[in-house]
NURO-481440 format. One line per field, with one value per residue: residue number from 0; residue in one letter; chain; x, z, y of N, C-alpha, C, CB in turn. Coordinates in pm, 1 decimal. Each point is the difference from the previous one (the first is absolute). Glycine has a CB too. Layout:
% NURO-481440
pos = NUM	... $
code = A	... $
unit = A	... $
n.x = X	... $
n.z = Z	... $
n.y = Y	... $
ca.x = X	... $
ca.z = Z	... $
ca.y = Y	... $
c.x = X	... $
c.z = Z	... $
c.y = Y	... $
cb.x = X	... $
cb.z = Z	... $
cb.y = Y	... $
//
This chain:
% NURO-481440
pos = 0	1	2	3	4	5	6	7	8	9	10	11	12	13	14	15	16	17	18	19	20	21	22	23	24	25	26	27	28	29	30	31	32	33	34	35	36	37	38	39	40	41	42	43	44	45	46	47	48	49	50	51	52	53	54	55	56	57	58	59	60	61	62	63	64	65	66	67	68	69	70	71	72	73	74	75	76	77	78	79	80	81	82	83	84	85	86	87	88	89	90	91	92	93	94	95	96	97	98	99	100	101	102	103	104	105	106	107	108	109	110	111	112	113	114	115	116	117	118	119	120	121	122	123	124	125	126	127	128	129	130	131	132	133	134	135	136	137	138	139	140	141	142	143	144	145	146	147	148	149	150	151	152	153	154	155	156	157	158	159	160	161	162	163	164	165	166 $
code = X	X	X	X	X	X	X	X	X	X	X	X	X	X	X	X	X	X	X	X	X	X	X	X	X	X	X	X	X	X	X	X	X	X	X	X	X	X	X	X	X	X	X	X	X	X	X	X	X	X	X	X	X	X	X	X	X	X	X	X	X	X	X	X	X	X	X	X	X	X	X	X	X	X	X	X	X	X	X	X	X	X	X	X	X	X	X	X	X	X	X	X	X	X	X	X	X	X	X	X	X	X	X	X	X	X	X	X	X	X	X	X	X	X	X	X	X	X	X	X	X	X	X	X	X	X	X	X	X	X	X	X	X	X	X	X	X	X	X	X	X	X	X	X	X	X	X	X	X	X	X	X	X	X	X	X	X	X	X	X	X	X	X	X	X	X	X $
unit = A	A	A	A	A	A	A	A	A	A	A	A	A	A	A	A	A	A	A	A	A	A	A	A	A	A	A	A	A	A	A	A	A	A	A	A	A	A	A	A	A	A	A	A	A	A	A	A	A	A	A	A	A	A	A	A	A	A	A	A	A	A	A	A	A	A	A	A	A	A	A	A	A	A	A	A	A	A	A	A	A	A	A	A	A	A	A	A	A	A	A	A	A	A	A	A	A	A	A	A	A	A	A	A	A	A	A	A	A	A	A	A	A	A	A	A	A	A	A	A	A	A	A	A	A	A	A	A	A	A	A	A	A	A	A	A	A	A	A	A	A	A	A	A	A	A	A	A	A	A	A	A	A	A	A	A	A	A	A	A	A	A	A	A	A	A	A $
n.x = -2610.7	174.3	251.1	-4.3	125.4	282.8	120.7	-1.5	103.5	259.8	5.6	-50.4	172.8	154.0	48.6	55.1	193.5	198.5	72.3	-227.6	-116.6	-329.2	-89.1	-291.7	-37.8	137.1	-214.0	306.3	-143.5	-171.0	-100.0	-182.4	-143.4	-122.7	26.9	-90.8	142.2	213.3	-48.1	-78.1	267.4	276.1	-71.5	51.1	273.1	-47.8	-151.0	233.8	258.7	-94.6	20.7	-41.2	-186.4	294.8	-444.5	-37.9	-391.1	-264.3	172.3	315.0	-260.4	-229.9	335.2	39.8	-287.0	7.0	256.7	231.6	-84.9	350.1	-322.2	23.3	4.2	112.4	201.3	-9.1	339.8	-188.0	-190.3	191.9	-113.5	348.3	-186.3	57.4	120.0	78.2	-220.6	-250.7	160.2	-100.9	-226.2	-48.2	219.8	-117.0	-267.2	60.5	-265.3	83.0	-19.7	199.9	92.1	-12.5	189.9	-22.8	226.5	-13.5	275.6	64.5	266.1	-238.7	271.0	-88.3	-263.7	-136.9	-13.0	-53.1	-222.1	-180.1	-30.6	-304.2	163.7	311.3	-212.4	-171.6	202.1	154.5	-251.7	-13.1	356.4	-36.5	-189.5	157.9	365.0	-84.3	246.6	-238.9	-48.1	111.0	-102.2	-195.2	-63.7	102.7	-196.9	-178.6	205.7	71.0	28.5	98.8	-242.3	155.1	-191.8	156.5	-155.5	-250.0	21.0	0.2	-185.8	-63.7	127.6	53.6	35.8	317.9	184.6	114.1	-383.4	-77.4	208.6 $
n.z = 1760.8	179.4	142.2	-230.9	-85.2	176.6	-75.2	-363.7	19.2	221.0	-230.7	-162.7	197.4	37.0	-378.5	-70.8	290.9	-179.5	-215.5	-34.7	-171.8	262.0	-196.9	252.0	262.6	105.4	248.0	137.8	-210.0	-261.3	288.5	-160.2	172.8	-322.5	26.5	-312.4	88.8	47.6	-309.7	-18.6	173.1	-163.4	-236.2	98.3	144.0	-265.6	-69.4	136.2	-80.1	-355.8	182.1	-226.6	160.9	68.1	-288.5	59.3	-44.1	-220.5	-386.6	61.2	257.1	-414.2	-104.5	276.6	-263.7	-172.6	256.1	-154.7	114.7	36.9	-250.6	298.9	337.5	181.7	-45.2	407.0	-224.7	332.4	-182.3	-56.1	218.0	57.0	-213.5	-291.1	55.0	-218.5	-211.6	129.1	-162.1	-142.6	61.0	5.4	-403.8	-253.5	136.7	-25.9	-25.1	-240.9	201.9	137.0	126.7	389.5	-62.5	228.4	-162.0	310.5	-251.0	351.0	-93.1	131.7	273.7	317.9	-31.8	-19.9	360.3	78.3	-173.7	19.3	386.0	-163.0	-273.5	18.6	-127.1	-190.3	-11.5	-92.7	-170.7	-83.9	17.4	-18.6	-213.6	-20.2	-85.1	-215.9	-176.9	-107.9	147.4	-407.9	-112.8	106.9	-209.9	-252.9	-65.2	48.4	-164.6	249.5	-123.0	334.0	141.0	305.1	24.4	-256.6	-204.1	254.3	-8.6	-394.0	-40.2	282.6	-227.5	-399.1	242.9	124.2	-265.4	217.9	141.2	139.4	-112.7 $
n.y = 813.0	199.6	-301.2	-77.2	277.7	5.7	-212.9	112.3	226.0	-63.1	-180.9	155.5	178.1	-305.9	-97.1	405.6	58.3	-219.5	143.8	-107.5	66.1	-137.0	-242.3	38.2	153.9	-292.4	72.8	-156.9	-261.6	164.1	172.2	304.2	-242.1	-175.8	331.7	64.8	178.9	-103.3	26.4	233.6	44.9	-49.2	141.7	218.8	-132.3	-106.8	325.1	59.1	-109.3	-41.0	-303.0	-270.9	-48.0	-264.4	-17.1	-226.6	2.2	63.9	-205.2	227.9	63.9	-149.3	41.6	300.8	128.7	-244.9	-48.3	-136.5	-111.6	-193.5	-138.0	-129.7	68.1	192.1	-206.4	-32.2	-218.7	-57.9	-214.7	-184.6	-259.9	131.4	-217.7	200.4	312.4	-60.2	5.5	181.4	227.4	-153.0	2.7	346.2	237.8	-109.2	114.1	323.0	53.5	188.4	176.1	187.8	-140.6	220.6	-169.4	144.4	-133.3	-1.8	-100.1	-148.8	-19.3	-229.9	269.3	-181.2	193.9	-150.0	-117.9	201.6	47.8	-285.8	-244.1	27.7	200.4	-113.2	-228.4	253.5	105.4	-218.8	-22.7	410.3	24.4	-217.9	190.4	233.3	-188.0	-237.2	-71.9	95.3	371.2	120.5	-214.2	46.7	275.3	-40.0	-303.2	195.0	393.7	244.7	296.8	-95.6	207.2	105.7	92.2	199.6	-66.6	51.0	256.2	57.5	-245.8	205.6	236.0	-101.2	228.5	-193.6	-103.7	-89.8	-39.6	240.9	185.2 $
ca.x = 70.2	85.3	107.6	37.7	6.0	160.8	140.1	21.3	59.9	165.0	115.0	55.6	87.2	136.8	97.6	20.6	102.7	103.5	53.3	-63.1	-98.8	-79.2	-43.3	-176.7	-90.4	-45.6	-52.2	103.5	-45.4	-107.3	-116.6	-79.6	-76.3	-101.9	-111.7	-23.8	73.3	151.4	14.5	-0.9	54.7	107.7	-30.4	-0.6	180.5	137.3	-28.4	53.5	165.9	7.0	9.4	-72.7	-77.1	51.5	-80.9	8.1	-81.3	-164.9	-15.1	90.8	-113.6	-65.5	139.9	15.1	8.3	91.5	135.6	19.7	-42.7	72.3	-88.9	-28.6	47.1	130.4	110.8	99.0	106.0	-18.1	-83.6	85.0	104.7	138.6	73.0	-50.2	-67.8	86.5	-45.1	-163.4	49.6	4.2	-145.1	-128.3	33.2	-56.3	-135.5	-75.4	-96.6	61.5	-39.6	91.1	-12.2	105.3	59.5	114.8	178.7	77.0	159.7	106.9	149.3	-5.8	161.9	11.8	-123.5	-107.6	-68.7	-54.1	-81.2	-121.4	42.8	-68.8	-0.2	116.8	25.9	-40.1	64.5	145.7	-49.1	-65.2	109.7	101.3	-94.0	-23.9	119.5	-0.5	8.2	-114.1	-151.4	10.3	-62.7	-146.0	-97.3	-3.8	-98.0	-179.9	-77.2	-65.6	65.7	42.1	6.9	-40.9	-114.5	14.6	-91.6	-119.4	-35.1	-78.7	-144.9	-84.4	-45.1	120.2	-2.1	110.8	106.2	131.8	-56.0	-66.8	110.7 $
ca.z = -127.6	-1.2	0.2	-73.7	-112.5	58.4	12.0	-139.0	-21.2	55.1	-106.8	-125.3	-6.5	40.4	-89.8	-110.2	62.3	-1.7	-149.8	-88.9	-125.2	-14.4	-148.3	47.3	140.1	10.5	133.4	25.5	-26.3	-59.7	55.0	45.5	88.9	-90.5	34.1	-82.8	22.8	-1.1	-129.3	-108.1	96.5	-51.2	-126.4	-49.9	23.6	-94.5	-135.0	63.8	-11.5	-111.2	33.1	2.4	124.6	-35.3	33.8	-57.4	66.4	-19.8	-94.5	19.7	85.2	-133.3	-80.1	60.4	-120.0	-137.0	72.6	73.1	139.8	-63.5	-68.2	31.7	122.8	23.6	11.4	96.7	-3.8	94.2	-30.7	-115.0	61.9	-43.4	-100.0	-106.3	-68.7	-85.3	-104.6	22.3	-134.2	-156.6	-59.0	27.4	-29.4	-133.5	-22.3	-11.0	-54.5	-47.3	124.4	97.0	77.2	113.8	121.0	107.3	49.8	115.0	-21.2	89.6	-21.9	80.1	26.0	159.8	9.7	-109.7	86.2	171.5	3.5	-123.2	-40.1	-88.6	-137.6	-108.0	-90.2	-117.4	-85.2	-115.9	-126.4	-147.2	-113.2	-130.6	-120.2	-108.6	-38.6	-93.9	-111.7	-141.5	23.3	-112.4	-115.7	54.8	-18.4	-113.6	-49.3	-38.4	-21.7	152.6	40.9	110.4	-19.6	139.9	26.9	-84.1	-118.3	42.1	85.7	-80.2	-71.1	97.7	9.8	-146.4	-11.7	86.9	-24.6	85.4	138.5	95.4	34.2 $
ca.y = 5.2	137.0	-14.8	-118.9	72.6	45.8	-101.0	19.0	69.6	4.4	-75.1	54.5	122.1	23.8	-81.4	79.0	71.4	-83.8	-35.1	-124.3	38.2	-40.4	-14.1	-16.7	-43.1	-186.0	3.5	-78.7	-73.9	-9.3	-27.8	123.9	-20.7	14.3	115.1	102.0	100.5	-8.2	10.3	132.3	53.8	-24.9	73.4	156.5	63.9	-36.2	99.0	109.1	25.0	-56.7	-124.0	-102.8	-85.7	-148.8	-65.4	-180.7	-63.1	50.6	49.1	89.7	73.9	5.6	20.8	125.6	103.9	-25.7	-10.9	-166.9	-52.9	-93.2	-96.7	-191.1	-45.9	31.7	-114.9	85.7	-84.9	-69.3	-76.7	-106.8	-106.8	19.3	-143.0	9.8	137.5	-14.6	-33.8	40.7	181.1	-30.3	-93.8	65.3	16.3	-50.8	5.6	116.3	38.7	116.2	97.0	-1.7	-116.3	23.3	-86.4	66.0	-110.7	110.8	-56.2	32.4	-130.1	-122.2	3.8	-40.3	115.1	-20.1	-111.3	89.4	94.0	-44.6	-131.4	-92.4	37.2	63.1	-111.6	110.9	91.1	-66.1	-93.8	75.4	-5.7	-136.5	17.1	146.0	19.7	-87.4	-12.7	-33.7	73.0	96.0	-77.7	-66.0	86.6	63.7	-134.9	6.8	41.2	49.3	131.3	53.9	136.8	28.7	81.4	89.7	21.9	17.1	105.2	85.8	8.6	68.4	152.7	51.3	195.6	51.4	-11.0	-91.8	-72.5	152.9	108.6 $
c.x = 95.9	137.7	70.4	80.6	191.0	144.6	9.3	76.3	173.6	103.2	51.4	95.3	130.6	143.4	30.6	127.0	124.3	81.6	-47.1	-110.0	-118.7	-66.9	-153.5	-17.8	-46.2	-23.3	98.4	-96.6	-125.5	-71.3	-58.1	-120.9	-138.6	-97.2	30.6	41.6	102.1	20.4	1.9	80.0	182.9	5.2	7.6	110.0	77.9	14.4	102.7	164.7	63.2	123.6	-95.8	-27.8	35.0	-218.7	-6.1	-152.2	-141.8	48.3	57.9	-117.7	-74.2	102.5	32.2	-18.9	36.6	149.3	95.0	3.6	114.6	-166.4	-28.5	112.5	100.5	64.0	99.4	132.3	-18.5	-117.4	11.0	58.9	160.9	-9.1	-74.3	-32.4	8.7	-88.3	-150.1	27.5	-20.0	-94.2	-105.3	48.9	-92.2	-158.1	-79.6	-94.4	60.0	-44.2	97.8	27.9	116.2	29.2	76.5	81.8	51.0	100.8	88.1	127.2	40.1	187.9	-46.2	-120.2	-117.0	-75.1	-66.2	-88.1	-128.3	27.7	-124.6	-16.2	113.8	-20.7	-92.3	73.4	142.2	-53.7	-85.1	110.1	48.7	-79.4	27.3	155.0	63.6	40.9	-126.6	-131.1	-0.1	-26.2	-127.9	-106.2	-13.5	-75.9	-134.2	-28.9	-73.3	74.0	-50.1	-1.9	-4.9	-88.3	-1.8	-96.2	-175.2	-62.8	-9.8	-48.7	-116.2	25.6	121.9	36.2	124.8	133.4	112.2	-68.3	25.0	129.0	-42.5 $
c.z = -4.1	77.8	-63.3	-82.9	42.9	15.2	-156.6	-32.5	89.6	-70.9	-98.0	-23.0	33.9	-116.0	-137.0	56.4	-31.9	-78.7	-68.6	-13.9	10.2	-96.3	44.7	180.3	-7.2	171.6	38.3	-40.3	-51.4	91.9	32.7	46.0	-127.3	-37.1	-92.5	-3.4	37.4	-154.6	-81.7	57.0	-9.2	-137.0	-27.7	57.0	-82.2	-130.1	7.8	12.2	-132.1	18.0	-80.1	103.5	-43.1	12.6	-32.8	72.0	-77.2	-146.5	13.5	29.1	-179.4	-80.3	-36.0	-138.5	-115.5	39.2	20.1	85.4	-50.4	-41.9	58.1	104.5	39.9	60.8	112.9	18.6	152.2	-15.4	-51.7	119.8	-61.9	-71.0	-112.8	-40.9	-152.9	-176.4	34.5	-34.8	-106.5	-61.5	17.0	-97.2	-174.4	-17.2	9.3	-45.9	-68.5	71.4	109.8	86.6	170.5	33.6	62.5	37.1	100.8	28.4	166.0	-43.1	101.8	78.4	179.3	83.5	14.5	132.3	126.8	20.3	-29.3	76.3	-63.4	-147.5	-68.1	-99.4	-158.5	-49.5	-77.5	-116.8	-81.6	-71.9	-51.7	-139.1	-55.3	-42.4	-99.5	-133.1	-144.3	43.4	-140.0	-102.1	-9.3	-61.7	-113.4	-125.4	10.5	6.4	124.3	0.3	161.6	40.0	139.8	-23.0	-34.6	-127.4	45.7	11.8	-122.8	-97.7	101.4	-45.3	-116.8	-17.6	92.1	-36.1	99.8	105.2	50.8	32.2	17.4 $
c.y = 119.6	-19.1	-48.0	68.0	97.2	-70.6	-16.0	84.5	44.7	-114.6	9.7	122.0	-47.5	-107.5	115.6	69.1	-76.3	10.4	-69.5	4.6	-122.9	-53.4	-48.3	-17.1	-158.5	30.2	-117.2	-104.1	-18.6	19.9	184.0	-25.7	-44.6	132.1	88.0	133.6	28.8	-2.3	91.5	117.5	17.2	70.9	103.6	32.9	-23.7	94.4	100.2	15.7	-59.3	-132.0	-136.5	-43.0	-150.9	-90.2	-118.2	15.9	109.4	29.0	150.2	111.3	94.6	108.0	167.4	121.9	-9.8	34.8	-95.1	-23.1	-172.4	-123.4	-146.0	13.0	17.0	-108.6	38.3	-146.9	-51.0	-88.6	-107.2	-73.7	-12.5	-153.7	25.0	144.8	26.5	12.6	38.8	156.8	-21.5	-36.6	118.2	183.5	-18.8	0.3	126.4	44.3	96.8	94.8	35.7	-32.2	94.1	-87.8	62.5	-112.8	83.5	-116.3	19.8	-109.7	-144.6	-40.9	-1.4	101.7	-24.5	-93.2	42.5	72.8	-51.4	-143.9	-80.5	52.9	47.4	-92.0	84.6	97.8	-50.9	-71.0	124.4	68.4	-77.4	-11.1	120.5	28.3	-95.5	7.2	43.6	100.1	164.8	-56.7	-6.1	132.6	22.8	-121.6	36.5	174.8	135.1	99.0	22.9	122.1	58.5	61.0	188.2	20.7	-9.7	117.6	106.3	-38.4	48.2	158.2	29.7	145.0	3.9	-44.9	-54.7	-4.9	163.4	53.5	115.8 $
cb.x = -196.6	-225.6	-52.9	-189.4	-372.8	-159.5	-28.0	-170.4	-275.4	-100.2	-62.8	-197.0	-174.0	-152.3	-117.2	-254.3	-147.5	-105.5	149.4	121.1	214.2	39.9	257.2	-60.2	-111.5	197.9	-273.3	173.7	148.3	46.9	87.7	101.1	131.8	25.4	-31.1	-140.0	-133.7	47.2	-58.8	-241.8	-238.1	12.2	-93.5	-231.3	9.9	-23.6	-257.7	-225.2	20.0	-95.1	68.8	62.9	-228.8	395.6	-72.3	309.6	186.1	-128.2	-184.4	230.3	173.9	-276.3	-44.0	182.0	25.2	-200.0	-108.2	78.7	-356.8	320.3	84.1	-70.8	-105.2	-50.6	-12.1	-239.5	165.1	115.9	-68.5	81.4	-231.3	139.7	47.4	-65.9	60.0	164.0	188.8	-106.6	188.3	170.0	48.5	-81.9	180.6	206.3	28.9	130.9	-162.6	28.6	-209.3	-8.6	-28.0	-48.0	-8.7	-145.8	112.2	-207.8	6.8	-184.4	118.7	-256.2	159.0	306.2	99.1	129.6	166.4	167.2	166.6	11.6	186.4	-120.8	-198.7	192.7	9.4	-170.9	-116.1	168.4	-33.0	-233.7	36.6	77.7	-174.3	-234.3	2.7	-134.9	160.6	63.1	-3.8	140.5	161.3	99.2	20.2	241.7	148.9	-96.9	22.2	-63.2	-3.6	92.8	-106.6	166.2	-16.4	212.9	218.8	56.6	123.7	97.1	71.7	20.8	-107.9	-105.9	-298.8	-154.5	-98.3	234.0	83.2	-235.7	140.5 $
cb.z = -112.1	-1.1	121.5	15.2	-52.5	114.5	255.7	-30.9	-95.3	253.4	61.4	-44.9	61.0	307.1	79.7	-99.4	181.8	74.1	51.8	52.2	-184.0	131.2	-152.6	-266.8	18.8	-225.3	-17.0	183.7	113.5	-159.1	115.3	-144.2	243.6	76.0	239.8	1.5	2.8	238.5	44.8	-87.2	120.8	136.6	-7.5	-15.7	194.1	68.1	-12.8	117.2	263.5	-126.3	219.0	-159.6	51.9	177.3	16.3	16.0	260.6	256.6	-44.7	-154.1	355.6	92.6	-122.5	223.2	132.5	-179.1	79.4	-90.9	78.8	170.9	-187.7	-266.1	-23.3	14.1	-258.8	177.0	-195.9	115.2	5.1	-250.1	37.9	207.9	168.3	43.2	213.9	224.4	-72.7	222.0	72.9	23.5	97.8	321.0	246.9	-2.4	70.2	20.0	142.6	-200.7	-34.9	-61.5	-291.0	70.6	-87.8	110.7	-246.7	138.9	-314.9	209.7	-73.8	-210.5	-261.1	-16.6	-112.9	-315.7	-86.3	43.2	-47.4	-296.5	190.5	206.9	51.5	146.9	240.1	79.8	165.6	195.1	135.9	101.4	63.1	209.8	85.6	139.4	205.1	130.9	166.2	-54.9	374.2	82.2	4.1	279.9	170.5	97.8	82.3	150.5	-160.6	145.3	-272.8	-29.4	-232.9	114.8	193.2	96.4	-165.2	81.2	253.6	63.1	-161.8	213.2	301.8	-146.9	-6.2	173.9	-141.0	-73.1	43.2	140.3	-109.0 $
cb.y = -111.6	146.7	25.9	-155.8	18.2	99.9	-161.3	-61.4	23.5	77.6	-91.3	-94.8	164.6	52.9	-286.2	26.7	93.9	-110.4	24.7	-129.4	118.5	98.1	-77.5	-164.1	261.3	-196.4	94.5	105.7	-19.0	-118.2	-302.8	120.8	185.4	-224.6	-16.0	-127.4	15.0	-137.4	-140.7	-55.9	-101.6	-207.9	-107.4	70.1	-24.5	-262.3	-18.5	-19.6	-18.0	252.1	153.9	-35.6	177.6	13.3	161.7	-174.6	-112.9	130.3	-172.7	-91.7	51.7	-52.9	-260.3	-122.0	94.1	72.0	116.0	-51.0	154.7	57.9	128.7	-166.8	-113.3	222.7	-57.9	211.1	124.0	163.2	148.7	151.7	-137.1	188.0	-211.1	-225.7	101.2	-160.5	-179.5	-188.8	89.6	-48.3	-285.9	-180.8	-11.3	-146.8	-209.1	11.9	-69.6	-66.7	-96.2	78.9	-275.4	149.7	-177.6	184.9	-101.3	187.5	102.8	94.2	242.4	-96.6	180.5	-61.9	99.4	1.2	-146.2	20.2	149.1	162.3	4.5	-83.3	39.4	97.0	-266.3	-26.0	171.6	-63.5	-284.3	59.2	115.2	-203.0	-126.5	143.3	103.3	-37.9	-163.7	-310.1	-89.0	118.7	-117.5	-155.4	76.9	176.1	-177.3	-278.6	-249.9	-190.4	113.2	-146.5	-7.4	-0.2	-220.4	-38.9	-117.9	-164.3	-73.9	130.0	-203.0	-197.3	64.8	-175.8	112.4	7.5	155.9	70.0	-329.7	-79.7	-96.9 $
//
């Protein structure tokens, strides 16, 4: 756990060393393995640089201290079939629970690059920007109601004392 603890902490130094402003800790594809001590482990660094922790699953690992967490099922747009996206947004949009919800979209421009760089996922990514740049999705939200928040406002309800995060 102490290398673990170490590669963390360089990453976090080196996206601070950089200029940029860090808003939490996640693990690449949600995965920390399930292990307990990575987790708390995560947790007290993020205390520490006043950060948020991206949690999900086990009941937001029992809802990290009264901390937000996001509330229901995470949503990864590579998971959506391209036909019909479009409208399965809108719908799943409309059907929202209340609480906080994630979806990870990953907009791109599905431009020659994009192809070359991605060929089995540009198509995703073009079809999540065509939705989020959409005529009716400002409406849509403001219809039912959905505020749109990063991991900013998150981060200060994790640590309302720090105000603008680590530095």
């Amino acid at each position: 756990i102490e290398d673990v603890e170490v590669q963390f902490r360089a990453q976090v130094e080196t996206v601070v060393a950089a200029g940029l402003e860090p808003t939490h800790l996640d693990w690449h594809c949600l995965l920390d393995g399930g292990r307990d001590d990575i987790f708390e482990l995560t947790v007290a660094l993020a205390g520490e640089y006043g950060l948020a922790v991206r949690v999900w699953g086990e009941a937001g690992r029992q809802r990290v201290r009264g901390l937000p967490v996001v509330d229901h099922d995470f949503l990864d747009s590579f998971s959506l079939p391209l036909d019909g996206k479009a409208e399965r947004y809108a719908r799943l949009l409309r059907e929202l629970p209340a609480g906080l919800s994630e979806w990870a979209v990953h907009p791109g421009l599905g431009d020659a690059q994009s192809r070359a760089v991605e060929p089995d996922g540009w198509r995703v990514r073009q079809s999540d920007l065509e939705f989020l740049v959409s005529a009716g999705v400002r409406g849509l939200l403001r219809e039912e109601r959905i505020f749109v928040v990063d991991y900013r406002g998150v981060r200060e309800r994790w640590h309302p004392e720090a105000g603008g995060g680590p530095g």
